[in-house]
PyMOL Python script that loads the backbone (N, CA, C, O; Angstrom):
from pymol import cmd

cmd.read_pdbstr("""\
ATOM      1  N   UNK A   1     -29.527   8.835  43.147  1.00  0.00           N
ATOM      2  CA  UNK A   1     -29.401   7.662  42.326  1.00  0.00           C
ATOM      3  C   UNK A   1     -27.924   7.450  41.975  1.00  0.00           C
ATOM      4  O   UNK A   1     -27.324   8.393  41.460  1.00  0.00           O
ATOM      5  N   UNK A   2     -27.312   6.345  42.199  1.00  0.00           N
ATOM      6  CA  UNK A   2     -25.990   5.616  41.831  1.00  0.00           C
ATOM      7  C   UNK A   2     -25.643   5.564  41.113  1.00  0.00           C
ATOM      8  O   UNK A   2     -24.457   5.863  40.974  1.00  0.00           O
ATOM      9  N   UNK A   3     -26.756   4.953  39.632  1.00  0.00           N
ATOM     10  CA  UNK A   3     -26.169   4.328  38.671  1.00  0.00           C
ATOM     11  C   UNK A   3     -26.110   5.544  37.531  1.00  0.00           C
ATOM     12  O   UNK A   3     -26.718   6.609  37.431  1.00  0.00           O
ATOM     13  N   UNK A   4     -25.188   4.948  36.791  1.00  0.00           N
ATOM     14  CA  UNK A   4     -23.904   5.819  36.075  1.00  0.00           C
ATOM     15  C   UNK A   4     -24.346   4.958  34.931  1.00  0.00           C
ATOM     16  O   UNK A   4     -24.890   3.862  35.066  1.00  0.00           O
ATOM     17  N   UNK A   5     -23.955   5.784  33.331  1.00  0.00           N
ATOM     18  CA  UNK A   5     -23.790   5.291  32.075  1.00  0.00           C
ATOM     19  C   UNK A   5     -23.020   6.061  31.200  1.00  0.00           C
ATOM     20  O   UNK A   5     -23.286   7.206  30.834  1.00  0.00           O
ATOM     21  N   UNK A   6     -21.885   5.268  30.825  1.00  0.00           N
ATOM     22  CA  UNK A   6     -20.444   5.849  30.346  1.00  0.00           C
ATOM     23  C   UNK A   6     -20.315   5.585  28.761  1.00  0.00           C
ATOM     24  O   UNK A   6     -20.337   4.402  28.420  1.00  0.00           O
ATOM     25  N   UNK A   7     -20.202   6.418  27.906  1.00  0.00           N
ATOM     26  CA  UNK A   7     -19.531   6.632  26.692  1.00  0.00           C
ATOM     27  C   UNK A   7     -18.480   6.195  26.047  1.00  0.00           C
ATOM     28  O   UNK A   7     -18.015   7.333  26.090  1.00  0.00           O
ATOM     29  N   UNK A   8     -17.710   5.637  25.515  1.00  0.00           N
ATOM     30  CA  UNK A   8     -16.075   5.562  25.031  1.00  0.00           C
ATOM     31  C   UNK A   8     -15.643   6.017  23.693  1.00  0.00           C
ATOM     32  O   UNK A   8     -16.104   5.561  22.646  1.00  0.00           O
ATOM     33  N   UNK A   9     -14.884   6.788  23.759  1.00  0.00           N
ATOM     34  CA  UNK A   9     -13.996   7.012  22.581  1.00  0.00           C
ATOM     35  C   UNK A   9     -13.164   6.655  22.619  1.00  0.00           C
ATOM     36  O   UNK A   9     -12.860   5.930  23.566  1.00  0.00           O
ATOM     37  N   UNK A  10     -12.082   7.005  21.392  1.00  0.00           N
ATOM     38  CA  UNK A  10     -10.889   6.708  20.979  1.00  0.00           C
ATOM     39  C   UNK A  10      -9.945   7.304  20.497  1.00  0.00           C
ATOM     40  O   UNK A  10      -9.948   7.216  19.269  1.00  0.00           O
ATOM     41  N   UNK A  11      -8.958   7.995  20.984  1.00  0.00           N
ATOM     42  CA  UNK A  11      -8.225   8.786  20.687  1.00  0.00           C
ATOM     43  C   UNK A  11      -7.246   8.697  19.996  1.00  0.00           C
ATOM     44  O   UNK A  11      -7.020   7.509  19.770  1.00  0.00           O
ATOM     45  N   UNK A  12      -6.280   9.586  19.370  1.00  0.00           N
ATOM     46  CA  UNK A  12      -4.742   9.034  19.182  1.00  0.00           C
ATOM     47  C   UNK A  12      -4.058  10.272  19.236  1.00  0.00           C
ATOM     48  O   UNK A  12      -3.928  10.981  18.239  1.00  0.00           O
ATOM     49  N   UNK A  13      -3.648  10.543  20.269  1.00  0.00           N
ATOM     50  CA  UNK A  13      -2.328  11.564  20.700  1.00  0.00           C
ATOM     51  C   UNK A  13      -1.039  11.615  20.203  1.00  0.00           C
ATOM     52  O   UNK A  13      -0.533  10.508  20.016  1.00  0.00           O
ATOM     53  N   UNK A  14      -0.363  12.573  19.937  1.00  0.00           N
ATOM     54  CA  UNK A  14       0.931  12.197  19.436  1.00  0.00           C
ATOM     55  C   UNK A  14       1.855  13.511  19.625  1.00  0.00           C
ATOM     56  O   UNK A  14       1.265  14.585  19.507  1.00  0.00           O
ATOM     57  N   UNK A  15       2.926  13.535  19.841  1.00  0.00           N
ATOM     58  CA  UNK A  15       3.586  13.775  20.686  1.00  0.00           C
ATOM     59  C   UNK A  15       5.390  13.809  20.446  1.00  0.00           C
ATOM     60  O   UNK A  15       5.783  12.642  20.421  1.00  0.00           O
ATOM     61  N   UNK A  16       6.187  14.490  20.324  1.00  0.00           N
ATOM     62  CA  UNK A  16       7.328  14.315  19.980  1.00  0.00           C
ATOM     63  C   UNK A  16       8.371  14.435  21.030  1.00  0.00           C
ATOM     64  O   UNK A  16       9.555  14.631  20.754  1.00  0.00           O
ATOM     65  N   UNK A  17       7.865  14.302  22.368  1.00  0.00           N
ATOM     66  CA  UNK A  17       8.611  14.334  23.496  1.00  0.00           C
ATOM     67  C   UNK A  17       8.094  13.408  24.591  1.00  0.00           C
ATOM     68  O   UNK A  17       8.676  13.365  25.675  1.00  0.00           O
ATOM     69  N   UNK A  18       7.132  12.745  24.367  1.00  0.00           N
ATOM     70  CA  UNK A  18       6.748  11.312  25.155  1.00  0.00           C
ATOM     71  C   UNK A  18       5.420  10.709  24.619  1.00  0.00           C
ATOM     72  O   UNK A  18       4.652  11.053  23.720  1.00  0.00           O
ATOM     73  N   UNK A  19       5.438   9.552  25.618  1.00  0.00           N
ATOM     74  CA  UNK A  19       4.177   9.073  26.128  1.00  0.00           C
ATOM     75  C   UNK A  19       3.309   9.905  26.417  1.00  0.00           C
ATOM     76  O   UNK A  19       2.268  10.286  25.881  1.00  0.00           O
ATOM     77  N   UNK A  20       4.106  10.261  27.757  1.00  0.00           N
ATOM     78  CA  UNK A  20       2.661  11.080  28.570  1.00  0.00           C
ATOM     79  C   UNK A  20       2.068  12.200  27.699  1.00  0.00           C
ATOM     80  O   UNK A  20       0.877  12.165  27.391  1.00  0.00           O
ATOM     81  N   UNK A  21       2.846  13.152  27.316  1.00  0.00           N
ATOM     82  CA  UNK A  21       2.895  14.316  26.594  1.00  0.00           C
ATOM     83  C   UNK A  21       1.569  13.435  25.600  1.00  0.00           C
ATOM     84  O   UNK A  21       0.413  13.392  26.021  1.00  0.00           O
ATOM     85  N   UNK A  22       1.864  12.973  24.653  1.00  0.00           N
ATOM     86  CA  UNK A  22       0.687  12.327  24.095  1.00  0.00           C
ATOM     87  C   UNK A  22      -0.343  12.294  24.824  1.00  0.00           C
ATOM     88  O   UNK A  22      -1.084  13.272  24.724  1.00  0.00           O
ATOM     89  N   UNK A  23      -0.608  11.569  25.459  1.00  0.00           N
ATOM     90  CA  UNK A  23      -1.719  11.093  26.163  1.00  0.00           C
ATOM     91  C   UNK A  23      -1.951  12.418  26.922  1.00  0.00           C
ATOM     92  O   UNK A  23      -3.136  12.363  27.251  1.00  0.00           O
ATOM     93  N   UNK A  24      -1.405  13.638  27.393  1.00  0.00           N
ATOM     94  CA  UNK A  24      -1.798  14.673  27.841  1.00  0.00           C
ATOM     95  C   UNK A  24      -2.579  15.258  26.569  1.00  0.00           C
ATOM     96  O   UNK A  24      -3.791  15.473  26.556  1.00  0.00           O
ATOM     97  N   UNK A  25      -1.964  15.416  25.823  1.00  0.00           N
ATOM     98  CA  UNK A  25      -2.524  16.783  24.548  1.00  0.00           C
ATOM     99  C   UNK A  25      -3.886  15.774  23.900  1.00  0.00           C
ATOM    100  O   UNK A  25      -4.804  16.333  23.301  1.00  0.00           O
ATOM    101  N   UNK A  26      -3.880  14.603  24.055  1.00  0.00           N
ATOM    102  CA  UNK A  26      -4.950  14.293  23.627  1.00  0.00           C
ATOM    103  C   UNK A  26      -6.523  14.072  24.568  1.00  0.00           C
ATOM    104  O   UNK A  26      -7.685  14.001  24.168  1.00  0.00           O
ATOM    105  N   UNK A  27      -6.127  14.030  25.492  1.00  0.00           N
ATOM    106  CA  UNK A  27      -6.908  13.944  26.826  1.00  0.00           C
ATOM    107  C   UNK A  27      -7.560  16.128  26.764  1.00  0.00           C
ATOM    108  O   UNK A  27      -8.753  16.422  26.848  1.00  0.00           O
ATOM    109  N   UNK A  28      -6.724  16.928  26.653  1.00  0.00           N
ATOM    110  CA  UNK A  28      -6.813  18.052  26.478  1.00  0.00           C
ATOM    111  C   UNK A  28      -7.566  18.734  25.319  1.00  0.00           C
ATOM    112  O   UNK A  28      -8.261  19.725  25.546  1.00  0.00           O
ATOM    113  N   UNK A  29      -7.433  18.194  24.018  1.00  0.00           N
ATOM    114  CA  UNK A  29      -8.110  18.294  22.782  1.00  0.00           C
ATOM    115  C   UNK A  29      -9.360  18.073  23.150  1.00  0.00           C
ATOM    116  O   UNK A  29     -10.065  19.062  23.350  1.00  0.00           O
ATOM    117  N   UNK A  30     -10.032  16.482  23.358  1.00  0.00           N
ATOM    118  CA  UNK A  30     -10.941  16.162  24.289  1.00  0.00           C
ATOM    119  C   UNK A  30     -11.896  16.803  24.990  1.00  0.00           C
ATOM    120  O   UNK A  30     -13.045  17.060  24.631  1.00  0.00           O
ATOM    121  N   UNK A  31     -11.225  17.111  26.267  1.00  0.00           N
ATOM    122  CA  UNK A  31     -11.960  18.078  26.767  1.00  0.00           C
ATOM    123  C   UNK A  31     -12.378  19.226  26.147  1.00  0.00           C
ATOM    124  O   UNK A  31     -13.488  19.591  26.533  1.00  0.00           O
ATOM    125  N   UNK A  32     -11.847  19.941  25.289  1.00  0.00           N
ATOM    126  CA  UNK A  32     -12.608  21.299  24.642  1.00  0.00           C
ATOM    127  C   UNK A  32     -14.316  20.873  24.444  1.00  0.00           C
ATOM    128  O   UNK A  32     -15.182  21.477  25.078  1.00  0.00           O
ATOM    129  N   UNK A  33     -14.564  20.028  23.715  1.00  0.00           N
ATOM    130  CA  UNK A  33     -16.024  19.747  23.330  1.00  0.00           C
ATOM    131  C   UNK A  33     -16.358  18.234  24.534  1.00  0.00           C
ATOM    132  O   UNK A  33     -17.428  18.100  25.129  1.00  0.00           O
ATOM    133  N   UNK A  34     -15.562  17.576  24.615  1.00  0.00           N
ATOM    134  CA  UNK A  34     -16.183  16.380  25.460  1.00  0.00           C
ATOM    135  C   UNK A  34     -16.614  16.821  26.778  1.00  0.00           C
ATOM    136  O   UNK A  34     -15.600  17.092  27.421  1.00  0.00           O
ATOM    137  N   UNK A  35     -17.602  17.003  27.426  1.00  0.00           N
ATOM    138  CA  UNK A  35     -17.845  17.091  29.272  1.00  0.00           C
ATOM    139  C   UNK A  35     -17.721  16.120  29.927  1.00  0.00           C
ATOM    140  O   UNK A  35     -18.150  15.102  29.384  1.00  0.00           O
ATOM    141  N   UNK A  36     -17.215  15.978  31.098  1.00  0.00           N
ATOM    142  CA  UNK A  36     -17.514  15.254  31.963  1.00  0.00           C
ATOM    143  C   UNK A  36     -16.493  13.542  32.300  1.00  0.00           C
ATOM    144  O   UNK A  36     -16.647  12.576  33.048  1.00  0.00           O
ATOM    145  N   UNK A  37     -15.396  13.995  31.167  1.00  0.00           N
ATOM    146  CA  UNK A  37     -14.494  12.778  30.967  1.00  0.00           C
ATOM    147  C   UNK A  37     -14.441  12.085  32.612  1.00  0.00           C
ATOM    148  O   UNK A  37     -14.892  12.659  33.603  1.00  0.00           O
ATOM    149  N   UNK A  38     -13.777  10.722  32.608  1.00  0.00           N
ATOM    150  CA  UNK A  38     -14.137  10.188  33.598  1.00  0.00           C
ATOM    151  C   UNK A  38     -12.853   9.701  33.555  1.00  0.00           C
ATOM    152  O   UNK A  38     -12.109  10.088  34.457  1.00  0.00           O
ATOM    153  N   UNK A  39     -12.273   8.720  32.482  1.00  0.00           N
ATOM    154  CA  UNK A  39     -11.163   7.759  32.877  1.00  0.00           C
ATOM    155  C   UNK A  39     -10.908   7.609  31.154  1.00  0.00           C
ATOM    156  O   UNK A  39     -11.622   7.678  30.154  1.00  0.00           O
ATOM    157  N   UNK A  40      -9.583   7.387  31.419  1.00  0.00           N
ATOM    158  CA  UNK A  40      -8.734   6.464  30.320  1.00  0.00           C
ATOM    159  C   UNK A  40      -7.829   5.502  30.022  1.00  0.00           C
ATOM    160  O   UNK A  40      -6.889   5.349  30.802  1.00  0.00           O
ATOM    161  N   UNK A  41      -7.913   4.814  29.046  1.00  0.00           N
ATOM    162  CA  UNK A  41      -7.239   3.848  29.167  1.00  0.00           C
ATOM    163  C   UNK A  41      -5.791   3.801  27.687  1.00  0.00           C
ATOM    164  O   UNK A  41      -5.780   4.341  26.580  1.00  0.00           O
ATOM    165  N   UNK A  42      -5.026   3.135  28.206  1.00  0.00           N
ATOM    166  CA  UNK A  42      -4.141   3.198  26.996  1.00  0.00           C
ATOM    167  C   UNK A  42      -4.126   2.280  26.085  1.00  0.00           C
ATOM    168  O   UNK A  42      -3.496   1.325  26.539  1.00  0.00           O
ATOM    169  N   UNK A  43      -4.537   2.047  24.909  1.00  0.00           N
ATOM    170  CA  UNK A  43      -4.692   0.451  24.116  1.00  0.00           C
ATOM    171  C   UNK A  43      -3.699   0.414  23.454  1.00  0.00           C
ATOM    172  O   UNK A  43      -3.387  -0.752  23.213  1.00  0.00           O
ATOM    173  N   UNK A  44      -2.751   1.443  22.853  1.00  0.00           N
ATOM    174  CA  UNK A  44      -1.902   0.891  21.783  1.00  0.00           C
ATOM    175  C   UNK A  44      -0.798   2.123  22.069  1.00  0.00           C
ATOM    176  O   UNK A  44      -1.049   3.145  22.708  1.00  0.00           O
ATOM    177  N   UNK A  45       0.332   1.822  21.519  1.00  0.00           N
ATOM    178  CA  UNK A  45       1.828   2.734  21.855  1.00  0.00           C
ATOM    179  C   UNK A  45       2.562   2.693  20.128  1.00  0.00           C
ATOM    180  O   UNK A  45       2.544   1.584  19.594  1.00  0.00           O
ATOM    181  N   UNK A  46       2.857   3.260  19.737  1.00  0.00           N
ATOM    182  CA  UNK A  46       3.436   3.233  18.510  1.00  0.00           C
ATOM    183  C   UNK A  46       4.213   4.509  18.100  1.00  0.00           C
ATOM    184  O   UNK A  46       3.763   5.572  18.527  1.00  0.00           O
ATOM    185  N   UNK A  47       5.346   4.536  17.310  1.00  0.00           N
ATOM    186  CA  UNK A  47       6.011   5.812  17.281  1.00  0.00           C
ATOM    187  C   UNK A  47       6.122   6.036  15.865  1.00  0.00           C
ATOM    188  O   UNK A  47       5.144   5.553  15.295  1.00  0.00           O
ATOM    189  N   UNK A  48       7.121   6.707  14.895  1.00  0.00           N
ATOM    190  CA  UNK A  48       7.562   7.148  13.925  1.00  0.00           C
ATOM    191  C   UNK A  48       8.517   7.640  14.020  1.00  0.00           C
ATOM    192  O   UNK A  48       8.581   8.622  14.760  1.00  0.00           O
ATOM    193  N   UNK A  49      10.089   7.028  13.078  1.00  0.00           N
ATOM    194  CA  UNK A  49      11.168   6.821  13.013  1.00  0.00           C
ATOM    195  C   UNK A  49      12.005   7.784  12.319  1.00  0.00           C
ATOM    196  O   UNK A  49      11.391   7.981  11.270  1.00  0.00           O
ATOM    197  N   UNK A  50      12.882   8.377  12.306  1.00  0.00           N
ATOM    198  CA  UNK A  50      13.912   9.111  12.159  1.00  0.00           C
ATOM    199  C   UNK A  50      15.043   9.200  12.211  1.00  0.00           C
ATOM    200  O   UNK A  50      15.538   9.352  13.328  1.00  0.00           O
ATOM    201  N   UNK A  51      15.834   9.150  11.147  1.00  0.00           N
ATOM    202  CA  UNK A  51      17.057   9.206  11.446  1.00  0.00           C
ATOM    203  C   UNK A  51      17.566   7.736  12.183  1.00  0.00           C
ATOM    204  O   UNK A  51      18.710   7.678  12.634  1.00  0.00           O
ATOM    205  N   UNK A  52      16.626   6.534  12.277  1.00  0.00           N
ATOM    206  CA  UNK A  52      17.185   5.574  12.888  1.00  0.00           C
ATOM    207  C   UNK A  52      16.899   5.639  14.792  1.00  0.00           C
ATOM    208  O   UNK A  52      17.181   4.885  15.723  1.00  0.00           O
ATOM    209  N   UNK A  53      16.122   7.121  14.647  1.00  0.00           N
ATOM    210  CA  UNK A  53      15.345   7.315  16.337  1.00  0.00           C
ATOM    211  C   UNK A  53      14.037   7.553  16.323  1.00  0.00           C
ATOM    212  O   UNK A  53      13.436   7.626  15.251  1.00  0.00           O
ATOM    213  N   UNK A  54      13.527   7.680  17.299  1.00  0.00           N
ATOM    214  CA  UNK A  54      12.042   7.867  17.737  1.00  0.00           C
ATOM    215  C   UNK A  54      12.125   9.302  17.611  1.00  0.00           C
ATOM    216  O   UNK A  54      12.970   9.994  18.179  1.00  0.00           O
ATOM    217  N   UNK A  55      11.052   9.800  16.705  1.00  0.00           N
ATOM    218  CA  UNK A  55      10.523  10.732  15.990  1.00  0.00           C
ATOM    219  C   UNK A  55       9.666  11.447  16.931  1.00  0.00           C
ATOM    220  O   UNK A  55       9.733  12.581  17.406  1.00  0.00           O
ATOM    221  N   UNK A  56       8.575  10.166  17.122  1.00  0.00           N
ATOM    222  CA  UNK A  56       7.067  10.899  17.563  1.00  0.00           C
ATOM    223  C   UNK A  56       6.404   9.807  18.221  1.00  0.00           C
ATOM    224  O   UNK A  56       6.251   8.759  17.593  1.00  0.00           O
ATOM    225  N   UNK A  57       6.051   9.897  19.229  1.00  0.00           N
ATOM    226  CA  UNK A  57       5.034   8.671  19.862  1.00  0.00           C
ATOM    227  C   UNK A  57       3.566   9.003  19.683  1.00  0.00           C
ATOM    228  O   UNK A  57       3.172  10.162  19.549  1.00  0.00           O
ATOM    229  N   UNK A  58       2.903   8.119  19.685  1.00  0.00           N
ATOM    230  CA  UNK A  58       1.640   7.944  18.991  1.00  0.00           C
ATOM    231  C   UNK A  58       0.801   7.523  20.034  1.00  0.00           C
ATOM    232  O   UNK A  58       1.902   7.005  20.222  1.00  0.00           O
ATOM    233  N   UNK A  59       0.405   7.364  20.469  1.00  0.00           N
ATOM    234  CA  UNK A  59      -0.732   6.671  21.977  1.00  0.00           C
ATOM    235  C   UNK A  59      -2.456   6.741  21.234  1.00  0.00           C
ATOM    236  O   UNK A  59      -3.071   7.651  20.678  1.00  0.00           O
ATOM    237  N   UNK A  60      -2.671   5.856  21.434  1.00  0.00           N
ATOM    238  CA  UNK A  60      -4.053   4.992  21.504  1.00  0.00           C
ATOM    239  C   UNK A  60      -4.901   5.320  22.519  1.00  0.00           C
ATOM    240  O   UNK A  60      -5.265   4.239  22.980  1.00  0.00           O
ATOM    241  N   UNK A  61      -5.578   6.473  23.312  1.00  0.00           N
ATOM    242  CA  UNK A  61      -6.259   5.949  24.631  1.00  0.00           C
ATOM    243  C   UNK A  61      -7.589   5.580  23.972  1.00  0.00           C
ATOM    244  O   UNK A  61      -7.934   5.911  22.837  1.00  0.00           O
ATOM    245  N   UNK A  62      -8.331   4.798  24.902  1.00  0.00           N
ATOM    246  CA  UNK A  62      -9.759   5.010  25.074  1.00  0.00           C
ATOM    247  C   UNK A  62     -10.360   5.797  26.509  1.00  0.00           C
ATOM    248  O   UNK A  62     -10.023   5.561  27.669  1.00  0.00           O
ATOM    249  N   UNK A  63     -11.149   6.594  26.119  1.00  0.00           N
ATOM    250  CA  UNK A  63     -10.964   7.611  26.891  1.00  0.00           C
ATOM    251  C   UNK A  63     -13.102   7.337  27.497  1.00  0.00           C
ATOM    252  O   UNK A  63     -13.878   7.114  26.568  1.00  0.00           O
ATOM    253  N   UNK A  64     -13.512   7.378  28.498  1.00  0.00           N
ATOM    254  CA  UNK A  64     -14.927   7.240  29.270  1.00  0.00           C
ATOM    255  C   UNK A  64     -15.147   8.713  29.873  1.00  0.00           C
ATOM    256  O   UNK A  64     -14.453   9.502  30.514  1.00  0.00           O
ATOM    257  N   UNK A  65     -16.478   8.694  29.346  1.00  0.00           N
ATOM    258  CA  UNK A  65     -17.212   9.936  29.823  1.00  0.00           C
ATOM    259  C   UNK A  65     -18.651   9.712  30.258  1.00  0.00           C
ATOM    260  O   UNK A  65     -19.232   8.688  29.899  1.00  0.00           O
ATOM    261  N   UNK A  66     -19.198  10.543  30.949  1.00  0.00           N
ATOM    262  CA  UNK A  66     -20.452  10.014  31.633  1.00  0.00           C
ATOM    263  C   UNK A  66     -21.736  10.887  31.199  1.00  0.00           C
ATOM    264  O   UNK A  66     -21.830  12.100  31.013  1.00  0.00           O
ATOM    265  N   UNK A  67     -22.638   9.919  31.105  1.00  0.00           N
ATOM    266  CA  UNK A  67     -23.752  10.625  29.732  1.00  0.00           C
ATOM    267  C   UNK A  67     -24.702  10.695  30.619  1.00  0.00           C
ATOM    268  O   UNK A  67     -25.237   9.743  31.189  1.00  0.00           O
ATOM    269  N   UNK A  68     -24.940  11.885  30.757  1.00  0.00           N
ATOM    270  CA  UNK A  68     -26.024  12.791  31.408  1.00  0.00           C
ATOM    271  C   UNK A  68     -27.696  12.290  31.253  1.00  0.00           C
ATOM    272  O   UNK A  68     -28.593  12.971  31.750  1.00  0.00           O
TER     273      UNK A  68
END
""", "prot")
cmd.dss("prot")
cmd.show_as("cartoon", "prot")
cmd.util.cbc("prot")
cmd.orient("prot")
């Protein structure tokens, strides 16, 4: 059988050395208890300021998993 039925959450990663790094450690958190992740998506980018620099990036994914 083909058909598939997918879950979504919502994450928020954050990160003091990128994007990705975000979106890695939160994709990673995730997985400890989530099975079966499938795909993600990025909805929102936002940081926190310092000193007049980027502090910390913040990432938004929505993240699909497939329900057994």
């Amino acid at each position: 059988m083909n058909e598939k039925v997918y879950k979504r959450i919502q994450l928020v990663g954050c990160s003091a050395a990128s994007i990705e790094r975000a979106v890695a450690l939160a994709l990673a958190k995730a997985s400890e208890t989530v099975h079966g992740l499938a795909w993600f998506e990025v909805k929102e980018i936002r940081g926190a300021i310092a000193n007049g620099a980027p502090a910390e990036w913040q990432v938004t994914v929505e993240v699909g998993f497939k329900v057994d």
